[in-house]
C-alpha positions as CSV (number, residue, x, y, z in Angstrom):
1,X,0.0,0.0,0.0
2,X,1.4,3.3,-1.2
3,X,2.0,6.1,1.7
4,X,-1.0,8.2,0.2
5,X,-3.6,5.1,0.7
6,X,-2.3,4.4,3.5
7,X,-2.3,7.7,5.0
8,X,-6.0,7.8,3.9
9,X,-6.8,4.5,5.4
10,X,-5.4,6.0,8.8
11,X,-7.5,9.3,8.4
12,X,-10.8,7.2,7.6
13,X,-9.9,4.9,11.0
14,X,-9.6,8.2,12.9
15,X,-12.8,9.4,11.3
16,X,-14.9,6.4,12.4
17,X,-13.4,6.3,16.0
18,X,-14.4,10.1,16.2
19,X,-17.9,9.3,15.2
20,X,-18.3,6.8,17.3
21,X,-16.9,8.3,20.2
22,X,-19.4,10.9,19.6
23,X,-22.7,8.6,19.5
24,X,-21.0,7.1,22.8
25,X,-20.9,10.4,24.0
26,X,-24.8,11.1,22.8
27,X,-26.0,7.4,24.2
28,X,-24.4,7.8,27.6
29,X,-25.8,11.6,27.8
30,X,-29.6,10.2,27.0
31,X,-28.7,7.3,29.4
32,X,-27.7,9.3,32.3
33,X,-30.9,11.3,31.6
34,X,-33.3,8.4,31.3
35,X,-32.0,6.3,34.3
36,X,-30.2,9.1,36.9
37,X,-33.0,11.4,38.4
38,X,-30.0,13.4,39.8
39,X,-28.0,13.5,36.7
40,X,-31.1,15.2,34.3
41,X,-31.0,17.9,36.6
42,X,-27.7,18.6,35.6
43,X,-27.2,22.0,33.0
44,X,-26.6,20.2,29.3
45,X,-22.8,22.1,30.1
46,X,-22.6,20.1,33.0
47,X,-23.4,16.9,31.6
48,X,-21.3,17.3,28.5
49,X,-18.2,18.5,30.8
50,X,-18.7,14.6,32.6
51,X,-19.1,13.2,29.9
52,X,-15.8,14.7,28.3
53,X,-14.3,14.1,31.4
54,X,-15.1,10.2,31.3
55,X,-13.9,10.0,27.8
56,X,-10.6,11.6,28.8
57,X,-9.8,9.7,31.8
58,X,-11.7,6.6,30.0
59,X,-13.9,6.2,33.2
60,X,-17.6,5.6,33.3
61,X,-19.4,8.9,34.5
62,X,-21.0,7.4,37.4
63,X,-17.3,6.0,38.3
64,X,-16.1,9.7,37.8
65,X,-19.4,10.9,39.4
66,X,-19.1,8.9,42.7
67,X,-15.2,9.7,43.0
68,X,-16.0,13.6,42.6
69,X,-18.8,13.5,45.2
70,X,-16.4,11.2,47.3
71,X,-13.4,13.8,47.2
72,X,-16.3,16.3,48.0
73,X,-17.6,14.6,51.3
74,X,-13.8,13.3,52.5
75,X,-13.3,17.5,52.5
76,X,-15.5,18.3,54.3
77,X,-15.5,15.6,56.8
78,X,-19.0,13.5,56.0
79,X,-16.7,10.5,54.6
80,X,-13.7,9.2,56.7
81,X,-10.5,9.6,54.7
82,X,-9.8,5.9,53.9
83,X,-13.6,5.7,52.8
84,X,-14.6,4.8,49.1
């Protein structure tokens, strides 16, 4: 395969990963929605910062959810500070 083809072959790869990470991004938005009470009361920035956020560390968003409100109550002293 020729550097040009397979340059293009590369770019087209890259191109479907993007997509899909994007529907990922759109199905685990409509999930949190549908199935966390809590989470649809969230401001669409909010939601779409977690869900970045998940993609980027390449946790689940209610693993990055629970560790965030974790931190939060070890803080201020509502969790001890070996507590999960």
């Amino acid at each position: 395969m020729s550097k040009p083809a397979k340059t293009e072959s590369l770019l087209s790869a890259l191109e479907g990963i993007l997509i899909e990470q994007e529907q990922q991004r759109d199905l685990l938005l409509r999930l949190i929605r549908q199935t966390a009470p809590g989470y649809g009361q969230l401001t669409s920035e909010v939601r779409e910062a977690l869900a970045r956020a998940a993609r980027e560390t390449m946790q689940p968003a209610d693993s990055l959810v629970e560790a965030i409100v974790c931190e939060w109550l070890r803080d201020r002293g509502y969790l001890p500070k070996g507590a999960s």
